[in-house]
C-alpha positions as CSV (number, residue, x, y, z in Angstrom):
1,X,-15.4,1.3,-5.0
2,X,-13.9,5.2,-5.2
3,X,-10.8,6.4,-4.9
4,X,-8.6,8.9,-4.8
5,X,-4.5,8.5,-5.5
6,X,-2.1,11.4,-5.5
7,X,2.0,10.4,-5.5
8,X,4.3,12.2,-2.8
9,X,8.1,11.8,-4.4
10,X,9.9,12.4,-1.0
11,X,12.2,15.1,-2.7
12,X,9.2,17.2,-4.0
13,X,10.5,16.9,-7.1
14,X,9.6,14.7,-10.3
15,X,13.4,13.8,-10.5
16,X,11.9,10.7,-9.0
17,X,10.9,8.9,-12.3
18,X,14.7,8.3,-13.3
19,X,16.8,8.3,-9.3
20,X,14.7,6.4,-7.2
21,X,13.6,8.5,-4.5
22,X,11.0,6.6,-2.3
23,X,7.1,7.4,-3.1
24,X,4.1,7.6,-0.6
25,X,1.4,6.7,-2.9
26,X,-1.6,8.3,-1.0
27,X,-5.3,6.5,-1.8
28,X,-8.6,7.2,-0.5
29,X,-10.8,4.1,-0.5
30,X,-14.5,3.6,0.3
31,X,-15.1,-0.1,1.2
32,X,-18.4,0.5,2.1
33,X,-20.4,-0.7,-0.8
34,X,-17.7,-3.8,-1.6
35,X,-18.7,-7.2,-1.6
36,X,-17.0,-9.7,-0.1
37,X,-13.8,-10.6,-2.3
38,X,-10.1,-9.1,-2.9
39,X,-9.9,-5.6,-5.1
40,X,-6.8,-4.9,-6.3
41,X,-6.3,-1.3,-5.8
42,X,-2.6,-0.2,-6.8
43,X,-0.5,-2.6,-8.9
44,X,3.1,-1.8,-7.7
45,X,5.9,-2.5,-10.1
46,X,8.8,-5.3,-11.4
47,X,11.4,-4.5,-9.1
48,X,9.7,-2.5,-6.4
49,X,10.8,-2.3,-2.3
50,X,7.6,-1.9,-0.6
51,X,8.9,0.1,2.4
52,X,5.4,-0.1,4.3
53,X,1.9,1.2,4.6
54,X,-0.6,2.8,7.5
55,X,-3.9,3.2,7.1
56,X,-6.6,5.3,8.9
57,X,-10.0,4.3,9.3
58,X,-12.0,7.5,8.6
59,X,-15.7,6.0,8.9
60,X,-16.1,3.2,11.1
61,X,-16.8,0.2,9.3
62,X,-20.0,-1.3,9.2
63,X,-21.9,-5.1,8.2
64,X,-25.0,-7.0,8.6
65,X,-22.9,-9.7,9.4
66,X,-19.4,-10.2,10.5
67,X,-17.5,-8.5,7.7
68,X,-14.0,-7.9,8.1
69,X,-11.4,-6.2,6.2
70,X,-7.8,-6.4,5.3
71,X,-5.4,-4.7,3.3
72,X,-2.1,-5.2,2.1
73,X,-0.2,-7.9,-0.6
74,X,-2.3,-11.1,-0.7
75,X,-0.2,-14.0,0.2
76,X,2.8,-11.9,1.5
77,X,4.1,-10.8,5.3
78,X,3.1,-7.1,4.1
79,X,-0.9,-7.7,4.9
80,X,-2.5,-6.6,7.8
81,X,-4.3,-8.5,10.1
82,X,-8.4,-8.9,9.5
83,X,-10.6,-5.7,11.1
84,X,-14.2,-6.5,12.3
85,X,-16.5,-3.9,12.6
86,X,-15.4,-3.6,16.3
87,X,-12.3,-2.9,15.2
88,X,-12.6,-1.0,12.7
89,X,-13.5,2.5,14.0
90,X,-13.0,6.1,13.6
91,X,-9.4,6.5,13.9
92,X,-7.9,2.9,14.3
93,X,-4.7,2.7,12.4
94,X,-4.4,-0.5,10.1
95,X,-0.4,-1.3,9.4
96,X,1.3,-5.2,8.5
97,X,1.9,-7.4,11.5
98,X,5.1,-6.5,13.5
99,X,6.9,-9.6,11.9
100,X,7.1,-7.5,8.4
101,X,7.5,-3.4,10.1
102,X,11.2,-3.6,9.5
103,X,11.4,-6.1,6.7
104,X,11.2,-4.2,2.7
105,X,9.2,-6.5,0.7
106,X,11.0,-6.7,-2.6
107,X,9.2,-7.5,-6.1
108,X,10.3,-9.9,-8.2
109,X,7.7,-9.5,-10.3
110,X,4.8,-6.6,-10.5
111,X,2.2,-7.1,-7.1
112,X,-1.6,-5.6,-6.4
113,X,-1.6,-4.1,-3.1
114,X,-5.3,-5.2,-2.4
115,X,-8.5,-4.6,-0.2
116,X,-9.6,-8.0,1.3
117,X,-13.5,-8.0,2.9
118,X,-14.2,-11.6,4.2
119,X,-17.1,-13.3,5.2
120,X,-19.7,-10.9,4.1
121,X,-20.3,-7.4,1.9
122,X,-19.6,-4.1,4.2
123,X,-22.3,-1.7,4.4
124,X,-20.0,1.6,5.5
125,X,-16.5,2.2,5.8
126,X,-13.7,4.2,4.8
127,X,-10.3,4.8,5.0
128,X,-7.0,6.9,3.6
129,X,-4.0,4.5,2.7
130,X,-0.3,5.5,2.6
131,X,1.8,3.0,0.8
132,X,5.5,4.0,0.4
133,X,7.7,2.2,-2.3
134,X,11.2,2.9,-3.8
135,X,10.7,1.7,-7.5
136,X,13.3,0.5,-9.5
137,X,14.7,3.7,-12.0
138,X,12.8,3.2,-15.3
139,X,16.2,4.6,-17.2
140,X,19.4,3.4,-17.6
141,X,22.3,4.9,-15.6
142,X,24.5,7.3,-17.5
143,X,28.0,7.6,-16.0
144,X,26.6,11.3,-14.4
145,X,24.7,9.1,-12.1
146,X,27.1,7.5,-10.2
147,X,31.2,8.1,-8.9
148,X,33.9,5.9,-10.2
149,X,36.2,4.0,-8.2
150,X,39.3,3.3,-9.2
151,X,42.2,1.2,-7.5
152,X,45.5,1.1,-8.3
């Protein structure tokens, strides 16, 4: 399976690594030649919020059979419901069920976000993924980082 990831830090900056900022991790995936079975195709780290995802189908999926696909973290609220072929066309934006829109999914340990085909192996499809994240800093916090408050 191909892909393609780029990181957008929100700021457009690389102050990210050390403050927080939230991250759109941007991925271009071709599930057109996957079997069926679970790909894990970002791991997301200790710590995480997972904000969300959207995903646009950019060539109508296609399967000898009735493949579907679903995308998302396997065993979690944040996991989309399964796409058939029908459903899957040109255009149709994949995002979690409405349950988990407004609720962050928060890692207590490191997660895949993953590609699911079921049933069968897809013989076309693509689509662009856009999973945002706040990560946990990866630095201690110096006293510059934050304000002080003191009470009397």
């Amino acid at each position: 399976m191909g892909k393609v990831d780029k990181f957008y830090p929100v700021q457009g900056t690389n102050k990210f690594e050390t403050v927080s900022f939230p991250i759109t991790k941007a991925m271009a995936v071709d599930f057109g030649v996957q079997a069926a079975g679970t790909v894990a195709l970002f791991t997301v780290p200790k710590g995480a919020q997972v904000l969300g995802f959207t995903a646009r189908i950019t060539e109508a999926m296609e399967s000898a059979s009735a493949a579907t696909v679903q995308i998302g973290f396997t065993g979690s609220d944040m996991l989309s419901t399964a796409h058939g072929s029908g459903a899957a066309v040109l255009n149709t934006i994949i995002a979690p069920p409405s349950t988990s829109t407004y609720n962050p999914y928060f890692l207590l340990a490191a997660d895949t976000f993953d590609i699911i085909v079921a049933s069968t192996a897809c013989t076309a499809g693509k689509m662009d993924i856009f999973l945002t994240y706040i990560p946990i800093p990866n630095v201690d916090l110096s006293t510059s980082d934050f304000m002080s408050v003191v009470t009397a």
